[in-house]
C-alpha positions as CSV (number, residue, x, y, z in Angstrom):
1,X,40.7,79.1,24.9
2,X,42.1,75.9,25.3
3,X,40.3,73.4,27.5
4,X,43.7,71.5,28.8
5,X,45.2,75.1,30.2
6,X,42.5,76.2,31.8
7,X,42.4,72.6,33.5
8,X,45.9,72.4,34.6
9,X,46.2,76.0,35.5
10,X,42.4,75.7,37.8
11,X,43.5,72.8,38.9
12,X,46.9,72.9,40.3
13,X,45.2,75.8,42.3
14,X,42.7,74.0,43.8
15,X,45.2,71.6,44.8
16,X,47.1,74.1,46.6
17,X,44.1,75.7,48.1
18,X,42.5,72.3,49.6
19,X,46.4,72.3,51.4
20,X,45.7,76.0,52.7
21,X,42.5,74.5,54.3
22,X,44.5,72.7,56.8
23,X,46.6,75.3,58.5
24,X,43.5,76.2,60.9
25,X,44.1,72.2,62.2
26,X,46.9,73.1,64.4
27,X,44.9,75.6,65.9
28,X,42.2,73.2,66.8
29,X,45.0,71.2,68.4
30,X,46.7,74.0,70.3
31,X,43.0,74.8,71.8
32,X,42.2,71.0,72.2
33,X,39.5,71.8,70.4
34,X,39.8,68.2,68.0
35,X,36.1,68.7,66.6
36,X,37.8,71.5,64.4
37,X,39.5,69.0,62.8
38,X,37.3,66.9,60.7
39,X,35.5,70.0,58.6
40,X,38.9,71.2,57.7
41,X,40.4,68.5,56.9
42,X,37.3,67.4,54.6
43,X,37.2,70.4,52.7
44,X,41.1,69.7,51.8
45,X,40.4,66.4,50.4
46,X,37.5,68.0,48.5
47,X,40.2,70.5,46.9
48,X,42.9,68.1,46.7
49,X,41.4,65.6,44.9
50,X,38.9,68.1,43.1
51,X,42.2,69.6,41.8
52,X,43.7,66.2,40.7
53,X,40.9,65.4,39.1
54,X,40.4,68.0,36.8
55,X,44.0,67.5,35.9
56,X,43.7,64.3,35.0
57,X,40.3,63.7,33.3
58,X,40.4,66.7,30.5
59,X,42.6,65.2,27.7
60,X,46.0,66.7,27.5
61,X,45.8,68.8,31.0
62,X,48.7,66.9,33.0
63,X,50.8,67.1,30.3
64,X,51.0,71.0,29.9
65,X,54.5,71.6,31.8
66,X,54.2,75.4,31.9
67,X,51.5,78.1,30.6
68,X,54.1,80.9,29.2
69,X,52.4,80.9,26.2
70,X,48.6,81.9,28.0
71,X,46.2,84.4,26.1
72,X,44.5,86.8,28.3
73,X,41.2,85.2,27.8
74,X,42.8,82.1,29.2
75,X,44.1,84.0,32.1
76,X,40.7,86.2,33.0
77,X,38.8,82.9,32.7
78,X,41.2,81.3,35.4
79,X,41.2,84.2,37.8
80,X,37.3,84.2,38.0
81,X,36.8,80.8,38.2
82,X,39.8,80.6,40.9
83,X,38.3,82.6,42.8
84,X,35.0,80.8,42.9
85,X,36.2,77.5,43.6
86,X,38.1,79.5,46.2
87,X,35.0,80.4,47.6
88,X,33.3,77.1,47.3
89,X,36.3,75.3,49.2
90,X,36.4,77.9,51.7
91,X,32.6,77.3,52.7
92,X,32.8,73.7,53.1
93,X,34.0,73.8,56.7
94,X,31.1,76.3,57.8
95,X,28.5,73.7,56.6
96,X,30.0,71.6,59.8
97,X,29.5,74.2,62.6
98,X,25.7,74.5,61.9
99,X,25.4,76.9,58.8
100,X,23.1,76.7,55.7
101,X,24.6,76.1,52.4
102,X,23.2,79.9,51.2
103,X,25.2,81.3,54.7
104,X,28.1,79.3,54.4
105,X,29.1,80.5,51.0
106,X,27.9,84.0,52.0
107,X,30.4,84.0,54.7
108,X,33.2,82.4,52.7
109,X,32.6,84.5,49.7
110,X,32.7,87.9,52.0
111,X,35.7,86.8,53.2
112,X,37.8,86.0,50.4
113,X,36.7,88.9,49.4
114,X,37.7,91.1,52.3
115,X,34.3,92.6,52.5
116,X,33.2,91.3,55.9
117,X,29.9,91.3,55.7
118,X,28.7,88.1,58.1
119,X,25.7,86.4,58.3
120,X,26.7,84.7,62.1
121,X,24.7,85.7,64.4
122,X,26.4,84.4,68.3
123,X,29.8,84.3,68.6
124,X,30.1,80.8,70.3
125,X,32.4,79.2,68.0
126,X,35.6,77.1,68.1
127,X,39.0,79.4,67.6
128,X,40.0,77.6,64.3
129,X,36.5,78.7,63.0
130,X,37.3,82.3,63.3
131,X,41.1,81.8,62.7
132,X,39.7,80.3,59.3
133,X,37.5,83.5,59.0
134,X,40.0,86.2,59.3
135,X,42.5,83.6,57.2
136,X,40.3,84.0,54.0
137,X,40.5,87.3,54.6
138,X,44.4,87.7,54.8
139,X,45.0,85.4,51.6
140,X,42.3,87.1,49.5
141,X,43.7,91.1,50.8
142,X,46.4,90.6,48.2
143,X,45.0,87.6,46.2
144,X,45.0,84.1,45.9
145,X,46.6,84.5,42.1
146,X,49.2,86.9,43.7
147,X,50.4,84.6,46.0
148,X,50.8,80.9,43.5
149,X,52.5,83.4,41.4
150,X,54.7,84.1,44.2
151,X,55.6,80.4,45.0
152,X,54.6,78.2,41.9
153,X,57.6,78.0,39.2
154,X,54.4,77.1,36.7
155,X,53.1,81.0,36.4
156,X,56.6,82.4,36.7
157,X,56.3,83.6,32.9
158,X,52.3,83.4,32.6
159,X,51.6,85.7,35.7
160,X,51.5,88.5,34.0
161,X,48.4,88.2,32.3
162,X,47.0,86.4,35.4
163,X,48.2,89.3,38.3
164,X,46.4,92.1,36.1
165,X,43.4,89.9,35.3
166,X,43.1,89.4,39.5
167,X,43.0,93.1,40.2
168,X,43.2,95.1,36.9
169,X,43.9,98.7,37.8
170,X,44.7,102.0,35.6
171,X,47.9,101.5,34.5
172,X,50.0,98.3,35.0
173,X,52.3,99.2,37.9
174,X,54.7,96.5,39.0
175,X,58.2,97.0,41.1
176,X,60.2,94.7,38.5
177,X,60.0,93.2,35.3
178,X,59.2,89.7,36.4
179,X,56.5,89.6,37.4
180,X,57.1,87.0,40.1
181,X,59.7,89.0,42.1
182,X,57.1,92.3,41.6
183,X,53.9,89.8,43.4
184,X,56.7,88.3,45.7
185,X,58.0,91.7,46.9
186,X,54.0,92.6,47.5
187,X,53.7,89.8,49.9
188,X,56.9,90.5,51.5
189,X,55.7,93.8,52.6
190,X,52.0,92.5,53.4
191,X,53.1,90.0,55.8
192,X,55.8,92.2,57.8
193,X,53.3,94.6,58.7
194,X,51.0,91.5,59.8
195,X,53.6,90.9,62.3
196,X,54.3,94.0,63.3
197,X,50.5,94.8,64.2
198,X,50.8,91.4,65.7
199,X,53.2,92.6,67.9
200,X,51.5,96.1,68.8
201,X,48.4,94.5,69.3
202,X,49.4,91.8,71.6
203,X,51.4,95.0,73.5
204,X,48.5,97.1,73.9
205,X,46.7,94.6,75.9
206,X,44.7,92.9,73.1
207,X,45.1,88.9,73.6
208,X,46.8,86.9,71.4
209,X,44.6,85.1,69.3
210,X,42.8,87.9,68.7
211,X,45.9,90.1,67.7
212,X,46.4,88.0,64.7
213,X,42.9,87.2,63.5
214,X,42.2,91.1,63.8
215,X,46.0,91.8,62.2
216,X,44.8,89.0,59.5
217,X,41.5,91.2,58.8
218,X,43.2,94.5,59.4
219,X,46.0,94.0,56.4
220,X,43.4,92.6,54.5
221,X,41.1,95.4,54.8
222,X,38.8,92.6,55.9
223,X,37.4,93.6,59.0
224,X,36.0,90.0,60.7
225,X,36.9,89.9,64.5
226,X,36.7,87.3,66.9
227,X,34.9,90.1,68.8
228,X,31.1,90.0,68.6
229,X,31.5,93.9,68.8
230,X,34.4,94.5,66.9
231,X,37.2,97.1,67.8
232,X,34.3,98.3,69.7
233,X,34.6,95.1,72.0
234,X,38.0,96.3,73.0
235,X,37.1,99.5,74.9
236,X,40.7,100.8,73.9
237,X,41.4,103.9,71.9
238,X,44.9,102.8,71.8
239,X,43.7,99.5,70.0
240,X,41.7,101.8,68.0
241,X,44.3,103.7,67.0
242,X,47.1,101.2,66.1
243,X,44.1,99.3,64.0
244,X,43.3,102.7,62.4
245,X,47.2,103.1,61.4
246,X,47.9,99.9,59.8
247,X,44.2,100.5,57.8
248,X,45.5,102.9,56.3
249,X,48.6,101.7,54.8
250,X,46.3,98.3,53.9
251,X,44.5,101.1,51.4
252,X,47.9,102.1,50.1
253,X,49.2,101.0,47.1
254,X,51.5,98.1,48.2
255,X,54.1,98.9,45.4
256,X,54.4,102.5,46.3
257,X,55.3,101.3,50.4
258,X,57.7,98.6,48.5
259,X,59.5,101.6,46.4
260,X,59.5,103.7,49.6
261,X,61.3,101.3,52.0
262,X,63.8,100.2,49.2
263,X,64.8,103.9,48.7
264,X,64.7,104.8,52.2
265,X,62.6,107.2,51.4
266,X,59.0,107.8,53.1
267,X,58.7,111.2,51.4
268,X,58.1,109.2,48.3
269,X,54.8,108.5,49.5
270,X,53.2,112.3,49.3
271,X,55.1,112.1,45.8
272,X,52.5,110.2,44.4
273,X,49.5,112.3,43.4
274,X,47.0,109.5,44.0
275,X,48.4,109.2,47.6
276,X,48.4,112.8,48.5
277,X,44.2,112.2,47.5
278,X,43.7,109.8,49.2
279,X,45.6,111.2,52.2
280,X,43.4,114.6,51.8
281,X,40.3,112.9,50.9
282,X,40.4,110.9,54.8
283,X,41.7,114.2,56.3
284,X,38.4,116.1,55.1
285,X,35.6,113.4,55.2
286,X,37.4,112.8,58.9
287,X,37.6,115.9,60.1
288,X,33.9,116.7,59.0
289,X,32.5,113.6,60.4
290,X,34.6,114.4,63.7
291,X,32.9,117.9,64.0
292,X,29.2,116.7,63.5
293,X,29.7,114.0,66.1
294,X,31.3,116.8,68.7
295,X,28.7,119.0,68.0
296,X,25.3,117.1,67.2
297,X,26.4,113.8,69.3
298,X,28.0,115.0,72.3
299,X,31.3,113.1,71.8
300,X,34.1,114.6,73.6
301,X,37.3,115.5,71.8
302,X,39.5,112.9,71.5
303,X,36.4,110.5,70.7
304,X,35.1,112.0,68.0
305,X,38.5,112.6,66.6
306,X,39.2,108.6,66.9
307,X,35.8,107.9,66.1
308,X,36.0,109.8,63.0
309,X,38.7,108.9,61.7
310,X,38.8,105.5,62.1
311,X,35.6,105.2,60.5
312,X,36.6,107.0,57.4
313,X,39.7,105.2,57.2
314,X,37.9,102.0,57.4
315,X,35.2,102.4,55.2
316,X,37.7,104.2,52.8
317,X,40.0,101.2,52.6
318,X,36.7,98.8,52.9
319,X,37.8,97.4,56.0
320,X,34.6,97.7,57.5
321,X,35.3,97.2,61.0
322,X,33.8,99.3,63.6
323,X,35.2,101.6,66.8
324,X,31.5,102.6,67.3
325,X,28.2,101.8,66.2
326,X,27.8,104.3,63.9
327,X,24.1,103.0,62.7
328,X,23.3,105.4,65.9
329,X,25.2,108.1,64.6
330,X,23.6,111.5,63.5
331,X,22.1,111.8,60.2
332,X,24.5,114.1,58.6
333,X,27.4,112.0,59.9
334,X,26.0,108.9,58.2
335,X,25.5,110.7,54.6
336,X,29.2,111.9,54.9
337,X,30.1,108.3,55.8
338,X,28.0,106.8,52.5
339,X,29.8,109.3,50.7
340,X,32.7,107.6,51.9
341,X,32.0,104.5,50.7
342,X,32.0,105.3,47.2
343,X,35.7,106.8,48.0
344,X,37.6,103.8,47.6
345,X,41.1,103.1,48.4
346,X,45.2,103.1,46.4
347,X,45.2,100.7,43.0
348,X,47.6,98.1,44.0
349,X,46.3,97.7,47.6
350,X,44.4,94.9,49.6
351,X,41.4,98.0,49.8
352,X,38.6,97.3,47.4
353,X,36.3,100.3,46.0
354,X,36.8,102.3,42.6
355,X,39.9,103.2,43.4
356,X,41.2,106.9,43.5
357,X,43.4,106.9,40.5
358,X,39.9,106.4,38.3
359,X,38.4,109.1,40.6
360,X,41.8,111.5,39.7
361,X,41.5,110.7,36.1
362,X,38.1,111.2,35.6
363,X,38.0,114.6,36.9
364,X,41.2,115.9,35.5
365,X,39.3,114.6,32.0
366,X,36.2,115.9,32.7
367,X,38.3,119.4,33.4
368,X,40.1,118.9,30.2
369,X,36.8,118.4,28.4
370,X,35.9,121.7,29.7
371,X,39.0,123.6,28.6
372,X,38.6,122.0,24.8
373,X,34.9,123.6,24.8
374,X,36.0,127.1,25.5
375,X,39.6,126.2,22.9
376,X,38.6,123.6,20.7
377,X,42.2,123.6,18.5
378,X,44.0,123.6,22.3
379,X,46.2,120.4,22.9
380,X,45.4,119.1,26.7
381,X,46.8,116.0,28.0
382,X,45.8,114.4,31.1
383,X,48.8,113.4,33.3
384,X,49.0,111.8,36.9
385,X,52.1,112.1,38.5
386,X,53.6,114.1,35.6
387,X,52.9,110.7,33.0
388,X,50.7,110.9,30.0
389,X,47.4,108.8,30.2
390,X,46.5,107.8,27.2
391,X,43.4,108.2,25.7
392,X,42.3,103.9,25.6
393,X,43.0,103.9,29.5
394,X,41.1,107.3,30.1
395,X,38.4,105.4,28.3
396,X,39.1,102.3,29.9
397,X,38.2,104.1,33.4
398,X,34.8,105.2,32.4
399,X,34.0,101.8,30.9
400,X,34.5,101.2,34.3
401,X,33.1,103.7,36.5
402,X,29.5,103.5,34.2
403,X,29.4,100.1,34.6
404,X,30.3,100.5,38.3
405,X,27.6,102.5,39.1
406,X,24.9,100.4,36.7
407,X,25.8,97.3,38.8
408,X,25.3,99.3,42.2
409,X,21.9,100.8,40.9
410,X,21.0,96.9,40.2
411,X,21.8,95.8,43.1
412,X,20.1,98.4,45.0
413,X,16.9,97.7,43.2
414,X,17.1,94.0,44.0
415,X,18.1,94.2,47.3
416,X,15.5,96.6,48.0
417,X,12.8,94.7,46.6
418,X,13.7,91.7,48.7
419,X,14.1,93.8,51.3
420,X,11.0,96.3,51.2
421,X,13.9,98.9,52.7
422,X,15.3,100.9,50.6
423,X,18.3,102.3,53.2
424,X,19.5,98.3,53.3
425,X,19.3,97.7,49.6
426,X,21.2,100.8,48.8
427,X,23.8,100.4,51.6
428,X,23.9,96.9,51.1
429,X,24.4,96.7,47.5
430,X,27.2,99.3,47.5
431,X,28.8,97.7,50.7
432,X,29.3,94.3,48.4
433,X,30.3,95.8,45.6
434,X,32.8,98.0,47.2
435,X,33.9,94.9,49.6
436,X,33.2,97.2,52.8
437,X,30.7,95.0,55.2
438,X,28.9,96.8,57.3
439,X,25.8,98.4,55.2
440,X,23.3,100.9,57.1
441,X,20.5,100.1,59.4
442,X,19.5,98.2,62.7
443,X,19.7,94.7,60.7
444,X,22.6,95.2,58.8
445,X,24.7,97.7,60.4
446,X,28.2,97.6,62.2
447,X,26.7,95.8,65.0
448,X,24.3,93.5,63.2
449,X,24.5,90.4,60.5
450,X,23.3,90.1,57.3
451,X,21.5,86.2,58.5
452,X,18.0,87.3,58.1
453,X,18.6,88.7,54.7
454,X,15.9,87.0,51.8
455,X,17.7,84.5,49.9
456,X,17.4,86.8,47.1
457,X,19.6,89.6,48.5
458,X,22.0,87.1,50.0
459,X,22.8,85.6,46.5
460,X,22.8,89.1,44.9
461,X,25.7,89.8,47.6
462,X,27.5,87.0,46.7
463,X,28.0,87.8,43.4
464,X,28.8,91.5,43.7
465,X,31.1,90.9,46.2
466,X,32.9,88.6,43.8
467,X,32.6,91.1,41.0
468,X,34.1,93.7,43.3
469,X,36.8,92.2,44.0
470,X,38.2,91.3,40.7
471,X,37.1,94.9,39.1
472,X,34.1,94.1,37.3
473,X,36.2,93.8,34.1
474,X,37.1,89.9,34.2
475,X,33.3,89.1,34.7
476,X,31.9,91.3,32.2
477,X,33.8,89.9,29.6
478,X,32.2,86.7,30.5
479,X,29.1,87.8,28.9
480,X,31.4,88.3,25.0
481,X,30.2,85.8,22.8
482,X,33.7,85.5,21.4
483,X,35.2,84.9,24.5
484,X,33.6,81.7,24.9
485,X,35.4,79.8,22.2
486,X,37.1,76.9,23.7
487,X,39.5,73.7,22.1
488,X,40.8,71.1,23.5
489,X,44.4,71.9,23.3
């Protein structure tokens, strides 16, 4: 790797970032609220000049004029250690409204992330503090990389290996072959349906400022609210139900919604065979969920039917928000829920989780391996939507999926030994992991915060919410001995 790419690349990010910062300012000014000003405008100057810096003191760096020819090492070291300066940056203004360091860059972290697990415990806070909240959220659904690719001329060639290395899914889907129109075309589509949840929001009674921090969180698949309760706090089914729509399509693959609105088709959508899962796998857990809570819980129709599905949906897409407290839910409903969480959402969507094209392909292999033991000369390829897969990315996905599972089991030991619970370090290890929030329990629950969590657990969160987010795959290679061989220029 070489030292003076990494250095422009990282900082010319943190540059842009530590001007991000500032955007909650004018908030703080609309809401006279001019104490909001100083912690943002701090923690820009950190990231400005932190950026500069870095630039300007590793030999060479300034004087890289574009990164066309970056390696993928290059590029997965950049996206991981983006992201943590992201995080960094984004915690600095929480240190001013009373936070410890360990909470601040818990509640940066799960934002960025989209998880939404908080460790605040009132909700007696400026408006730019929870406009920054659900920001971080919003510019981490689709990521940070994503979006510099999208504006910056530098990684108009050297995005490629940079937009993969943020969210490396199955199979490299993009809309175009540059790369740059493919992330801007994502974006595009990410922030009209912002505004148009904005709009519905606002319509259906919900105020203002908290149509667009929940529409931030929403597209995200974030789920921080300026409510202390939530979608609960709203007491609207309607609200419940124009949150639970645009959920959804946040756990759809963006791409697929791009392809769908260009061809003015929306039957496109059920086209796609990881779409028509993930459609049926809500529809079931849903409709299950919505049956127990009629008949063990005593909900009436219409609220178990929103209850369960917006649940579902939300844990699916790891939103995590909540219409209901379901930490008071009946047991069976609560395992089908866990269930969910291990679900995930659409590759190339702002949900986090395995994804259900690695679910699709491990069971159609796992099938296949079944048919070769009863024909062992028979020919069987696994397909998705009528496509060959070949044999590196079948093994690719159960790379993945093993190691998935062997991080989660890790967690859950940890947590759980901090914890002396074994319900919260299980929930709450796969609820970082998959970037969901809300884990199980009275502590950590939809209703709860994660504040009085050991230091042990909080720190273990951190980092699998960070590895979650970015796939596992970019951090794992971190620990290659060969990967950490690094030149000047």
């Amino acid at each position: 790797m070489r030292l003076n790419y990494l250095a422009n690349a990282i900082g010319l990010i943190m540059i842009y970032i530590g001007i991000v910062i500032l955007t909650p300012i004018p908030v703080g000014f609309y809401y006279n609220e001019t104490q909001s000003i100083m912690p943002f405008l701090i923690a820009s100057i950190v990231g400005v000049l932190g950026g500069l810096a870095l630039r300007k003191l590793i030999p060479n760096a300034s004087k890289v004029e574009n990164l066309n020819d970056i390696k993928k090492s290059e590029a997965l070291f950049i996206v991981v250690i983006s992201w943590i300066m992201f995080g960094i940056l984004s915690a600095i203004p929480y240190l001013f409204y009373g936070l410890g360091t360990l909470d601040s860059l818990f509640e940066a972290v799960s934002g960025i992330t989209t998880t939404g697990a908080t460790i605040i415990t009132h909700y007696h806070y400026e408006k730019a503090f929870f406009f920054w909240r659900s920001l971080t959220q919003w510019l981490g659904g689709l990521g940070i990389i994503v979006l510099f690719i999208a504006i910056l001329p530098q990684f108009a060639v050297a995005g490629r290996q940079m937009f993969f290395a943020e969210a490396p899914g199955p199979t490299e889907d993009k809309i175009t072959p540059r790369i740059r129109n493919t992330a801007s075309a994502l974006w595009k589509i990410y922030g009209i349906l912002t505004i148009l949840e904005i709009i519905l929001l606002k319509l259906a009674g919900m105020p203002l400022f908290d149509a667009v921090c929940n529409s931030f969180s929403t597209l995200a698949a974030g789920g921080f609210s300026p409510n202390p309760e939530s979608t609960f706090g709203y007491h609207s089914n309607l609200i419940n139900w124009i949150i639970l729509f645009f959920m959804f399509f946040a756990g759809a693959s963006f791409i697929l919604q791009y392809k769908s609105i260009n061809r003015k088709n929306p039957f496109l959508l059920f086209q796609n065979e990881e779409f028509r899962a993930y459609t049926t796998g809500i529809f079931i857990f849903s409709t299950a969920i919505a049956l127990v809570l009629f008949f063990n819980d005593n909900y009436n129709v219409i609220d178990s039917i929103t209850s369960g599905f917006y649940q579902v949906i939300s844990i699916t897409t790891s939103t995590g928000s909540a219409s209901v407290d379901f930490a008071q839910w009946d047991f069976c409903a609560q395992v089908l829920l866990f269930m969910v969480m291990f679900m995930g959402s659409c590759a190339s969507s702002a949900g986090g989780g395995i994804k259900m094209t690695r679910w699709i392909l491990v069971f159609k292999s796992l099938k296949a391996e079944l048919v070769r033991i009863l024909h062992p000369n028979a020919v069987i390829n696994v397909k998705i939507d009528n496509s060959v897969v070949s044999t590196e990315v079948i093994r690719q996905i159960f790379v993945f999926v093993y190691f998935y599972f062997i991080i989660f089991a890790l967690g859950a030991i940890i947590i759980t030994i901090s914890e002396h619970n074994v319900v919260t370090g299980i929930s709450s290890s796969i609820s970082a992991l998959g970037n969901i929030g809300p884990a199980f329990g009275q502590v950590t629950g939809p209703m709860g915060s994660f504040s009085t969590l050991h230091p042990i657990s909080k720190i273990t969160m951190i980092i699998w919410m960070l590895v979650g987010r970015l796939e596992i795959i970019p951090f794992l290679v971190f620990f290659q001995r060969d990967f950490w061989s690094i030149k000047n220029s």
